[in-house]
DSSP file (Angstrom, degrees, kcal/mol; ACC not computed):
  #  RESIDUE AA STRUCTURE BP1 BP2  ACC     N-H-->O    O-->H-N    N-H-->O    O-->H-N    TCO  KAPPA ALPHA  PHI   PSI    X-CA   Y-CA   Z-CA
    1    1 A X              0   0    0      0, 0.0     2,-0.1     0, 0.0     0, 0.0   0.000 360.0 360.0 360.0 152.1    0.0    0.0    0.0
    2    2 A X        -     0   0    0     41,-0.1     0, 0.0     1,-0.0     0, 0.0  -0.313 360.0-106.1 -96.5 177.1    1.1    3.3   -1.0
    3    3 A X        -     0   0    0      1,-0.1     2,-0.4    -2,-0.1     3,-0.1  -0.339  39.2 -94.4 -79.3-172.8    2.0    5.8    2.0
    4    4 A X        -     0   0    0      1,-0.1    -1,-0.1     2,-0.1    40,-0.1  -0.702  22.8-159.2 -28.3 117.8   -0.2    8.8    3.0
    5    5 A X  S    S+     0   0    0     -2,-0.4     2,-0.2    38,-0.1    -1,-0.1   0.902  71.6  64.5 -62.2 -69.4    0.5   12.2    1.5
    6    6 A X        -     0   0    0     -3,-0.1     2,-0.1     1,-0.1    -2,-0.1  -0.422  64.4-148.5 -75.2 141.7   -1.3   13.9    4.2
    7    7 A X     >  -     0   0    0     -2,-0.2     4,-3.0     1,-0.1     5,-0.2  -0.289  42.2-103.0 -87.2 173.7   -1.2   14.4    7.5
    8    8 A X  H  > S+     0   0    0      2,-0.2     4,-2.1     1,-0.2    -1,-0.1   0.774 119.2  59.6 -88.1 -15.9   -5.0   14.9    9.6
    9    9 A X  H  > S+     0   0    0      2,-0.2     4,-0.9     1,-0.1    -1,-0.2   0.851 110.8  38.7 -66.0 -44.0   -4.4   18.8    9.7
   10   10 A X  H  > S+     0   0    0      2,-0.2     4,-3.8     1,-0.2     5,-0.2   0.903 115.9  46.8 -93.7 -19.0   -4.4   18.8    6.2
   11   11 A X  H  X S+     0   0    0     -4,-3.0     4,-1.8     1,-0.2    -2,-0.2   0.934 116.6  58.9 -69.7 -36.2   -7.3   16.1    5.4
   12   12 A X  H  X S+     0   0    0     -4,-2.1     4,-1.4     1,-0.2    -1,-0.2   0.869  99.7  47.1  -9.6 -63.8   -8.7   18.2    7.9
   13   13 A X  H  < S+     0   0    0     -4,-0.9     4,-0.2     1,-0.3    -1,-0.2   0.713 109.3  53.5 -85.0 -40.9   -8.3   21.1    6.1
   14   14 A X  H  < S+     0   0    0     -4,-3.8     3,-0.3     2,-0.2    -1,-0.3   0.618 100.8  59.0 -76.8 -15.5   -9.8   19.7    3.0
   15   15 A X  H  < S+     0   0    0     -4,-1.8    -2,-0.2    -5,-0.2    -1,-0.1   0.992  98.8  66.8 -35.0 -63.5  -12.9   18.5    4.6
   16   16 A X  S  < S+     0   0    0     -4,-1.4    -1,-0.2    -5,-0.1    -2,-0.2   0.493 101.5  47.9  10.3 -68.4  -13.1   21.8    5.2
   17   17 A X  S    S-     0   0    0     -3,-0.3     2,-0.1    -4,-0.2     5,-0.1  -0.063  86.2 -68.7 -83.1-175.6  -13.5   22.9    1.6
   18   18 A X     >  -     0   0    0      1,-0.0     4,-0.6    -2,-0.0     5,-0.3  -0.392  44.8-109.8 -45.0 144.9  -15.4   22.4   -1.6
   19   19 A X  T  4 S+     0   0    0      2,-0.2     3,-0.3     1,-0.1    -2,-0.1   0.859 117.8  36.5 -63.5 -23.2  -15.1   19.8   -3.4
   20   20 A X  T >> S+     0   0    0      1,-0.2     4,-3.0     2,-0.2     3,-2.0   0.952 114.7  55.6 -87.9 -50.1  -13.2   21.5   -6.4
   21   21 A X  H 3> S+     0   0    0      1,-0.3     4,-0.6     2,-0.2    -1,-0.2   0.507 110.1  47.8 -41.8 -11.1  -11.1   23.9   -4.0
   22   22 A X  H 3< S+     0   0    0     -4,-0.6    -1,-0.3    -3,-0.3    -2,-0.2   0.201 117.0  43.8-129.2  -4.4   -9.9   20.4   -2.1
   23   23 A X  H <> S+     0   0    0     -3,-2.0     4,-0.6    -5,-0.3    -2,-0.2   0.879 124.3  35.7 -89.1 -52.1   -9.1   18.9   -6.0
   24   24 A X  H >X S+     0   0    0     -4,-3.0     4,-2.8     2,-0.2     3,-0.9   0.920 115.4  51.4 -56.6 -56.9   -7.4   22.4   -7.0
   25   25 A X  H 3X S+     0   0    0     -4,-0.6     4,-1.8     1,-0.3    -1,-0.2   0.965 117.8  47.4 -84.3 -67.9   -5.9   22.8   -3.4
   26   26 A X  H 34 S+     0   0    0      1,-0.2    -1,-0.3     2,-0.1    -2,-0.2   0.780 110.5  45.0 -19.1 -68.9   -4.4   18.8   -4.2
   27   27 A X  H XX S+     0   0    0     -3,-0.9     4,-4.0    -4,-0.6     3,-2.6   0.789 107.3  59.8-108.2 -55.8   -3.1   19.0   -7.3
   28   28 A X  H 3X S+     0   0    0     -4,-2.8     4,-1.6     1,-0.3    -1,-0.2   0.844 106.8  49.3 -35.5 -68.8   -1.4   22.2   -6.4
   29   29 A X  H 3< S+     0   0    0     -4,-1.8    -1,-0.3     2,-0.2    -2,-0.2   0.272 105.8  52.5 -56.2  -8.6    0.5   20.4   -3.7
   30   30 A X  H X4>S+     0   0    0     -3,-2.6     5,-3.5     2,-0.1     3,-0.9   0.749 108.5  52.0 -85.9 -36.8    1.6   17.6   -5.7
   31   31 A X  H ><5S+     0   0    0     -4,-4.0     3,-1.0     1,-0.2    -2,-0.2   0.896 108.6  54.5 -49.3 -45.1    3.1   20.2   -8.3
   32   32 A X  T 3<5S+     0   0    0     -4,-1.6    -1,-0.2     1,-0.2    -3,-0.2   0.358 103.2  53.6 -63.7 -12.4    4.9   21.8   -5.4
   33   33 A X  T < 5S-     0   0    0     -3,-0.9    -1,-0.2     2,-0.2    -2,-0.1   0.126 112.5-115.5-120.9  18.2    6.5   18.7   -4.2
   34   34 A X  T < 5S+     0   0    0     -3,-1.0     2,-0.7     1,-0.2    -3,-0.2   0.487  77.3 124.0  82.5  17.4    8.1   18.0   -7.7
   35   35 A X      < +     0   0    0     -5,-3.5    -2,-0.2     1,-0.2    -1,-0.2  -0.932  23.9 158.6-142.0 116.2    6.2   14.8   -8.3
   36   36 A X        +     0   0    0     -2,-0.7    -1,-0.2    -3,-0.1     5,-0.1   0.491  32.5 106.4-119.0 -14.3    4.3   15.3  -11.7
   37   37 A X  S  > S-     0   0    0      1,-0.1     4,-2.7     4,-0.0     3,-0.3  -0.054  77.1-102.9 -72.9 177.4    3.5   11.6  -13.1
   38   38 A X  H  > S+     0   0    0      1,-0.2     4,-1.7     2,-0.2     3,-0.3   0.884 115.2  52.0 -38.4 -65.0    0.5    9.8  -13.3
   39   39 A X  H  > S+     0   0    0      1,-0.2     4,-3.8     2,-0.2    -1,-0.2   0.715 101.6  57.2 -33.6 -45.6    1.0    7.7  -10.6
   40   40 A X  H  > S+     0   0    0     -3,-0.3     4,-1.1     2,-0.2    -1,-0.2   0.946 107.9  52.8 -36.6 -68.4    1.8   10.3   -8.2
   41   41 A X  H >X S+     0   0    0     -4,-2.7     4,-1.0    -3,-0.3     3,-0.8   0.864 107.0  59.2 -13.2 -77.2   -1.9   11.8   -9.2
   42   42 A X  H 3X S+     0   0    0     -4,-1.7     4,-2.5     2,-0.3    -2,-0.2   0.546  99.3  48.0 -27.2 -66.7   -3.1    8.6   -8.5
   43   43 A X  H 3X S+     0   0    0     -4,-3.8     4,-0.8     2,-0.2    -1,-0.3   0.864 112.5  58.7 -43.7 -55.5   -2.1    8.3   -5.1
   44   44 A X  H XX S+     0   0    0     -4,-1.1     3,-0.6    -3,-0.8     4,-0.6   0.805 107.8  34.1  -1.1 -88.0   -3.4   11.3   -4.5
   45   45 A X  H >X S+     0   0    0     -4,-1.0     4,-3.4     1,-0.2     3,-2.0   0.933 107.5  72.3 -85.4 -41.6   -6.1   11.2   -5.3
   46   46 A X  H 3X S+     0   0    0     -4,-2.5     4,-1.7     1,-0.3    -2,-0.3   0.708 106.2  52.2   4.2 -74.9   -6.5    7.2   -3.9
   47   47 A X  H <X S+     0   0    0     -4,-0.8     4,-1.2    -3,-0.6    -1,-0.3   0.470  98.2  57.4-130.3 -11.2   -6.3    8.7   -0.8
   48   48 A X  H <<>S+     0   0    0     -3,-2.0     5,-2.2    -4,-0.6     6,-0.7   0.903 111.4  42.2 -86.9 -36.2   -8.9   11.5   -0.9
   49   49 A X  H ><5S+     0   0    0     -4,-3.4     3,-1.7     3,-0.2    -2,-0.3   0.893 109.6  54.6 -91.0 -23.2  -11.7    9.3   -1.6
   50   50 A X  H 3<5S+     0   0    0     -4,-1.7    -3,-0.2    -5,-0.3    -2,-0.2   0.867 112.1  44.2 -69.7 -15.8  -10.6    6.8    0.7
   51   51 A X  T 3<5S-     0   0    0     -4,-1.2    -1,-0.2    -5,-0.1    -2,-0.2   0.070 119.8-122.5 -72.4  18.2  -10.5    9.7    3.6
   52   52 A X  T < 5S+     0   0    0     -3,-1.7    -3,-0.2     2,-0.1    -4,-0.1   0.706  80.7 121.3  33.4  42.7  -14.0   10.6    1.8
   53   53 A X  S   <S+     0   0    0     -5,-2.2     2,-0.4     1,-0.1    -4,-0.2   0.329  83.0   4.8-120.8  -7.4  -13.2   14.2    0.8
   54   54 A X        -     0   0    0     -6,-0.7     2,-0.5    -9,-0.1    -1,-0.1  -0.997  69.3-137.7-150.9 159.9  -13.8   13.6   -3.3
   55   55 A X    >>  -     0   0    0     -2,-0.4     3,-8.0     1,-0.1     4,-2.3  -0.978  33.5-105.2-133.7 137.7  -15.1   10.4   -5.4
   56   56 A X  H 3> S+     0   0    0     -2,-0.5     4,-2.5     1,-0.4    -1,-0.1   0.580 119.6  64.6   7.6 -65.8  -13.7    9.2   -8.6
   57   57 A X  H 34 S+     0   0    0      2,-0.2    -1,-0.4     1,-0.2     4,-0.3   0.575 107.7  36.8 -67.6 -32.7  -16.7   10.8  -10.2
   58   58 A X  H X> S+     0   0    0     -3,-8.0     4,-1.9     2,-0.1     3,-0.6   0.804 114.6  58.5 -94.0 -17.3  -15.7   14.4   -9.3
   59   59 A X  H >X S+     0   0    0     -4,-2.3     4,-3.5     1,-0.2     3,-0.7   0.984 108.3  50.0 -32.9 -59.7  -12.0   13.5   -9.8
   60   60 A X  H 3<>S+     0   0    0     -4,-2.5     5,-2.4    -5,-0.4    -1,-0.2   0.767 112.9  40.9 -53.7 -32.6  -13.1   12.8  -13.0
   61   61 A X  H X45S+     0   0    0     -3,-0.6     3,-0.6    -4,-0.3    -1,-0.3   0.589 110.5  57.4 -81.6 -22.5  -14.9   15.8  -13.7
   62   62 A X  H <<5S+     0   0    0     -4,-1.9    -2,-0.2    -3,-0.7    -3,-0.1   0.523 105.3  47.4-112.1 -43.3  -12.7   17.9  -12.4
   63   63 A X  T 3<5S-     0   0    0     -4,-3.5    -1,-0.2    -5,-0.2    -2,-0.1   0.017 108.9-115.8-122.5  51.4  -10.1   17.0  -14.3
   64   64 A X  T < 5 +     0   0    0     -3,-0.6    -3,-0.2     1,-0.2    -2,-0.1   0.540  58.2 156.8  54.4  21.4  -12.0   17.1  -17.7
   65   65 A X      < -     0   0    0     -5,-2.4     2,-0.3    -6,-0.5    -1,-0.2  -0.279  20.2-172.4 -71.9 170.1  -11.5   13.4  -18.1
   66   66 A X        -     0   0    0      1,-0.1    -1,-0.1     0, 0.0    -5,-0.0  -0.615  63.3 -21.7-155.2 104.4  -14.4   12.1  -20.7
   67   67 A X              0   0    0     -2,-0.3    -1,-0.1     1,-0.1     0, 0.0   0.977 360.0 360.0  61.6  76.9  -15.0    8.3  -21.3
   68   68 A X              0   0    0     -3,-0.1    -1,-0.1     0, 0.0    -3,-0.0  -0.110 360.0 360.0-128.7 360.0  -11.6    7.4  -20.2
């Protein structure tokens, strides 16, 4: 299993928000820690819908995917 990104201050933090502001506010932070593949994403985002703070389905929207 892959590690945790986050710490509970910051899944906190994203409860917190909207769902697209806790996608943006994601994404941001992956850019910011140099680590730009897919996978990376992946994890990512893996780990916000298993903390329930996005699903798949707004991932998806969110990041313009369509029939993918």
């Amino acid at each position: 299993m892959s590690r945790e990104m986050f710490d509970r201050e910051t899944l906190a933090k994203f409860r917190a928000m909207t769902p697209r502001q806790a996608y943006e506010t994601a994404k941001d932070a992956v850019y910011r820690l140099g680590a730009v593949s897919s996978t990376d994403f992946h994890e990512v985002w893996e780990e916000l819908v298993a903390h329930g703070i996005l699903t798949w389905s707004q991932i998806e929207e969110f990041d313009g995917r369509r029939g993918d």
